[in-house]
C-alpha positions in Angstrom: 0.0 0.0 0.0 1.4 3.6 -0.5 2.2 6.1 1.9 -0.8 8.9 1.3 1.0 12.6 -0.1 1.2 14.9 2.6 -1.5 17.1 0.6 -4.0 14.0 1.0 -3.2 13.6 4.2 -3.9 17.3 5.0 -7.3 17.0 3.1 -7.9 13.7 4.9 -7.5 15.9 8.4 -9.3 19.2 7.2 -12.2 16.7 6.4 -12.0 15.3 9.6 -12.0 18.5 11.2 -15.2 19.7 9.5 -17.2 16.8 9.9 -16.3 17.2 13.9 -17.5 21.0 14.0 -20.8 20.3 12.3 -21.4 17.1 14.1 -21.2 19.4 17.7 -22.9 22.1 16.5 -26.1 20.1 16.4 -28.2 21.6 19.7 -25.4 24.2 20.6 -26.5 28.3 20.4 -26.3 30.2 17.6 -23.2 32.8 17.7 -24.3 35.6 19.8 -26.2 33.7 22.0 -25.8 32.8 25.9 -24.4 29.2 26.4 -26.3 26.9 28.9 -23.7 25.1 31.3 -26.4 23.6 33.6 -25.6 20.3 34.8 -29.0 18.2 35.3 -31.9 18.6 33.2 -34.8 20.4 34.7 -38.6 19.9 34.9 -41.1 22.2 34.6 -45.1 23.2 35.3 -46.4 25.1 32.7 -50.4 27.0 33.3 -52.1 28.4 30.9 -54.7 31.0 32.1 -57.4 32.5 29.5 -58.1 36.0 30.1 -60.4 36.1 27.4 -63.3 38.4 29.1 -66.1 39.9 28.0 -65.2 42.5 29.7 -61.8 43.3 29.1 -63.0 42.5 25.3 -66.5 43.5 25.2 -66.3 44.4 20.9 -67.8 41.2 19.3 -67.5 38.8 22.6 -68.5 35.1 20.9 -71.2 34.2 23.1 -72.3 30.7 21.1 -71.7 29.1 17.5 -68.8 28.2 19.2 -68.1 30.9 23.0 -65.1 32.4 23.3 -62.7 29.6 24.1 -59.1 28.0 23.5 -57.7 24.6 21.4 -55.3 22.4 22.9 -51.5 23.6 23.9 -48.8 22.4 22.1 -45.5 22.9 22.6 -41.8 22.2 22.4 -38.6 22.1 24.4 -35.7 22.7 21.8 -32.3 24.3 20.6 -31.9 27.1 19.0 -31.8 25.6 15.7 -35.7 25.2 15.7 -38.0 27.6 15.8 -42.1 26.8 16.2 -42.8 30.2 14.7 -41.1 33.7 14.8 -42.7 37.4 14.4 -42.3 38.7 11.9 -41.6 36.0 9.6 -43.7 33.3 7.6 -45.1 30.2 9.9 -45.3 26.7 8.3 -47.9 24.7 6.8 -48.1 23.1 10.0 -48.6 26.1 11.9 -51.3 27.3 9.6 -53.3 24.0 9.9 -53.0 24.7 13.8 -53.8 28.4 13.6 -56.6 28.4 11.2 -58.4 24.9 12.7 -56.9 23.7 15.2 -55.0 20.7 13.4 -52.0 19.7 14.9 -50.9 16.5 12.9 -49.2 18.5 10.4 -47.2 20.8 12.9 -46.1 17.4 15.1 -44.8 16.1 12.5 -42.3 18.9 11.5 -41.2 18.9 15.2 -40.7 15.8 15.1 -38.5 16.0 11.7 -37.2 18.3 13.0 -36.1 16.4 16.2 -34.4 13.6 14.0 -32.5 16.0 11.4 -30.7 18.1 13.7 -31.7 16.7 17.1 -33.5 20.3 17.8 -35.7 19.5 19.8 -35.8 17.5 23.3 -39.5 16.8 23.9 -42.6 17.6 23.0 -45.8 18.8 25.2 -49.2 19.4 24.9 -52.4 20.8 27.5 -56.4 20.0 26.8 -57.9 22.8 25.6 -60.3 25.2 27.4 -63.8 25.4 26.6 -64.4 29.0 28.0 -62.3 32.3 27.8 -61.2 32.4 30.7 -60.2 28.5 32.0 -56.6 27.6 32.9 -55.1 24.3 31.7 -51.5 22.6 32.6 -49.0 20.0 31.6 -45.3 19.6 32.6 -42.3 19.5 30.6 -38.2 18.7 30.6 -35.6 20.6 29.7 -31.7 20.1 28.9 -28.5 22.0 29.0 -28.5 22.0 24.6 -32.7 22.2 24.7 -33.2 24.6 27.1 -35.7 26.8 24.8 -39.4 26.9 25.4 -42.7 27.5 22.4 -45.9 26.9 22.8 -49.1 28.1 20.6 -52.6 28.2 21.9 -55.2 29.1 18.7 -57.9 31.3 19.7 -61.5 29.9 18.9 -63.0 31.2 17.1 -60.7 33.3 15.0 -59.7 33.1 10.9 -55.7 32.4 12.2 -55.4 34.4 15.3 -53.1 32.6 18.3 -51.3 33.6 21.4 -47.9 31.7 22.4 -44.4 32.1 23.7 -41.1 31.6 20.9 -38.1 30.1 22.4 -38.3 31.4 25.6 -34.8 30.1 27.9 -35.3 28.6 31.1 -31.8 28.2 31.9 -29.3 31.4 33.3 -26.0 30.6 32.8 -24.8 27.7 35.1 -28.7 27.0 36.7 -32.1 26.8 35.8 -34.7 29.7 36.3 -37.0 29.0 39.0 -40.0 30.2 37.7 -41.3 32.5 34.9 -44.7 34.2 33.8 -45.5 36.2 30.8 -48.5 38.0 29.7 -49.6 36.7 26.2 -51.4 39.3 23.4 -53.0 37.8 20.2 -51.0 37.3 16.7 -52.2 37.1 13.1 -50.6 34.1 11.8 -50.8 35.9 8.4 -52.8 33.2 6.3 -56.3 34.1 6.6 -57.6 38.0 6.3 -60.5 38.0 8.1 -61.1 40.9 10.6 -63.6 39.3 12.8 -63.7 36.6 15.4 -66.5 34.7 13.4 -65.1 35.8 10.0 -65.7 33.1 6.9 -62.3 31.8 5.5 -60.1 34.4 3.3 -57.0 33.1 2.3 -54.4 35.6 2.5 -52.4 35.8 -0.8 -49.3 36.0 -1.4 -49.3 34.9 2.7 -48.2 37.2 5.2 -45.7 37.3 7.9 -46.3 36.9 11.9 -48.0 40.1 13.2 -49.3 41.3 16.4 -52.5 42.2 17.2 -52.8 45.4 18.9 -56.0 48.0 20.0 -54.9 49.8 16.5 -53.4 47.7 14.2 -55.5 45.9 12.2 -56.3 50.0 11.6 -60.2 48.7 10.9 -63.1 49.5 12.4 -64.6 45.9 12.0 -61.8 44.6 13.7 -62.4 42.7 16.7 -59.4 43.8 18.5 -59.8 47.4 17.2 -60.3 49.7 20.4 -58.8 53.5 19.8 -59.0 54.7 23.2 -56.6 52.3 24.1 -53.2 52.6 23.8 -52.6 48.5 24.3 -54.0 45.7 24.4 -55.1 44.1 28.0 -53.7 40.8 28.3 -55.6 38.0 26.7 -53.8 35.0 28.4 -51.2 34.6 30.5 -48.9 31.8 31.2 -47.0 30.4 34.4 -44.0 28.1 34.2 -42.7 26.7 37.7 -39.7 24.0 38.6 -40.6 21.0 40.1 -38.5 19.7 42.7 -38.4 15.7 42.7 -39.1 14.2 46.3 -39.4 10.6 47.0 -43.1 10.2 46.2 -44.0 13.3 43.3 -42.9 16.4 42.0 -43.2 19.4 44.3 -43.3 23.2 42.3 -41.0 26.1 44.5 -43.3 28.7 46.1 -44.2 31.5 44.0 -42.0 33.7 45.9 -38.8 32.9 44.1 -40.0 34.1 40.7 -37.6 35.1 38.0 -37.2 38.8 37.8 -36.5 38.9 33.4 -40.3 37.0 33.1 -42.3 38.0 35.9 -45.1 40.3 34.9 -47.2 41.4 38.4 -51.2 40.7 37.7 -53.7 43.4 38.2 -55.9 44.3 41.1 -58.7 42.8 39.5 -59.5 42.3 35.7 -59.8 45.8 33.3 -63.0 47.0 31.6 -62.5 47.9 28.5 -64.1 50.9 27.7 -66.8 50.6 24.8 -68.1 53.2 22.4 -71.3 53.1 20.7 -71.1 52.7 17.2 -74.4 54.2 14.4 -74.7 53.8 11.3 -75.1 56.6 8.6 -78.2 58.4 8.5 -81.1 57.5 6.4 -82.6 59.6 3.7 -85.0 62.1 4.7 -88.8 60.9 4.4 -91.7 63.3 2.4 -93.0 66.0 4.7 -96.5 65.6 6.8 -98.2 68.4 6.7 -101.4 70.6 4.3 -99.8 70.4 0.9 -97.7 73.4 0.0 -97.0 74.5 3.4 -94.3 74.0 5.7 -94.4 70.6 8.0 -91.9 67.9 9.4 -89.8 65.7 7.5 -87.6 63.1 9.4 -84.7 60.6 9.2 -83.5 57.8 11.3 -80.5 55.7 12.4 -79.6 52.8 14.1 -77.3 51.3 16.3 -74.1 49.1 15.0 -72.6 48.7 18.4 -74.0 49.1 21.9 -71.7 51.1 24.4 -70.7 48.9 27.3 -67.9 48.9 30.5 -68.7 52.9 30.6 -68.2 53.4 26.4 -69.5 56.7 25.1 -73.2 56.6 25.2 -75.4 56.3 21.8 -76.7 60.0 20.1 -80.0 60.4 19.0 -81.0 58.0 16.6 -84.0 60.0 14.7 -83.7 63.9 13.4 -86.8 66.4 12.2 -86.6 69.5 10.4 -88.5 71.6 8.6 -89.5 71.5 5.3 -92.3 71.8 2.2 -95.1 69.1 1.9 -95.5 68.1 -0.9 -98.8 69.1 -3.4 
């Protein structure tokens, strides 16, 4: 056998070398991004609370054909090299299915593809859903030094593709795991459907559109069911808790609330906010034919009606019928 040139032995090495670098980046942070040196992996509670009031959102409230209410969690414990879904940019076919009807076959199985091309992601979790707007629903979870990234969507029912959800939020500071973290969650347009209302047929957005947020003024729409100008934000629609568990002898046991992370904590209100609102009329009718002796001055009229009824102290509704003065008619 011959002795390999030293420049085939050099190639021999680079290739080596290269093969090593992209076999360990597989689960490791993206430059710029904290490393998690954590020894043991780490589980977690995670509560989801629906916020989803009728009176912090009075505009539209779904009362039946189906209430205000919210699908299934699902979520994922993963690297940075996965991502569920992203403001700002486009969400997958999976994630459209989910958004738009609640389907989650499609979306499990690109976290699971994804899982077993790169080894993104660690586990996967789900919660029931919750058949009112404001229920709570829970599931635990495991994290790991290389997965230590949590996302989660929650669709929002009824909507055309409107969803609340956390993207790759880190459990893990440095050299430990956080004890707990909560975040206040505001809807996000999953930019595949353009309907503005709650109950809004199905209206393919085309070409699709990217990740947006919902706020009191953007969609800038009237008929939108989110659309409140006096507000300058949104309330919070959901919010969602995630606490470590301890392991004892017989079950997992969460830390008291007390040692809360101070990056994610978010302190809840008093007591839950009214949403102020306004009544809405439509445009005026025409004006009817005068009543009156013909030829001589009598009282015409004109009416209109109301779109929206005020509520949670809203501006009240104007006068809904006007006279004036004019000429019968002979």
């Amino acid at each position: 056998m011959e002795n390999p040139s030293p420049a085939a032995a050099l190639g021999r090495a680079l290739w080596a070398l290269l093969l090593a670098t992209l076999g360990g980046a597989a689960g490791h942070p993206r430059g710029g991004e904290s490393v998690c040196s954590a020894r043991a992996p780490a589980k977690y509670s995670i509560t989801f609370t629906g916020k989803w009031s009728q009176t912090a959102f009075p505009k539209q409230y779904p009362l039946f054909r189906p209430p205000a209410q919210w699908s299934s969690l699902l979520g994922a414990a993963h690297s940075s090299d996965y991502s569920m879904w992203r403001k700002n940019h486009y969400v997958s076919n999976g994630l459209r299915d989910f958004a738009e009807r609640g389907e989650a076959w499609a979306l499990m199985k690109e976290i699971e593809a994804a899982g077993e091309a790169l080894q993104s992601v660690h586990a996967v979790f789900s919660a029931p859903a919750v058949p009112s707007g404001t229920g709570q629903t829970s599931a635990e979870l495991e994290v790991q030094r290389r997965h230590s990234l949590v996302s989660f969507v929650v669709r929002i029912v009824p909507s055309p593709d409107w969803f609340v959800g956390v993207d790759s939020l880190d459990l893990c500071d440095g050299d430990r795991w956080r004890e707990q973290a909560a975040l206040d969650l505001y809807p996000y347009d999953a930019g595949t459907d353009s309907g503005f209302t709650f109950s809004s047929p199905n209206f393919a957005t085309i070409p699709q559109d990217k990740v947006t947020e919902i706020t009191s003024s953007s969609p800038s729409h009237p008929a939108n069911s989110f659309y409140y100008p006096r507000l300058k934000a949104l309330p919070p629609i959901a919010r969602v808790t995630l606490v470590r568990l301890r392991q004892s002898p017989r079950a997992f046991v969460p830390l008291p609330s007390v040692l809360a992370s101070r990056d994610n904590e978010i302190v809840d209100s008093a007591s839950v906010p009214e949403t102020p609102l306004d009544c809405e009329v439509s445009l005026w009718s025409s004006w009817g034919l005068c009543g009156g002796p013909c030829g001589k001055l009598g009282a015409k009229s004109r009416t209109r009606y109301v779109r929206v009824q005020p509520a949670n102290n809203g501006s009240p509704c104007p006068e809904l019928e006007e006279e004036a003065e004019g000429l019968a008619p002979t």
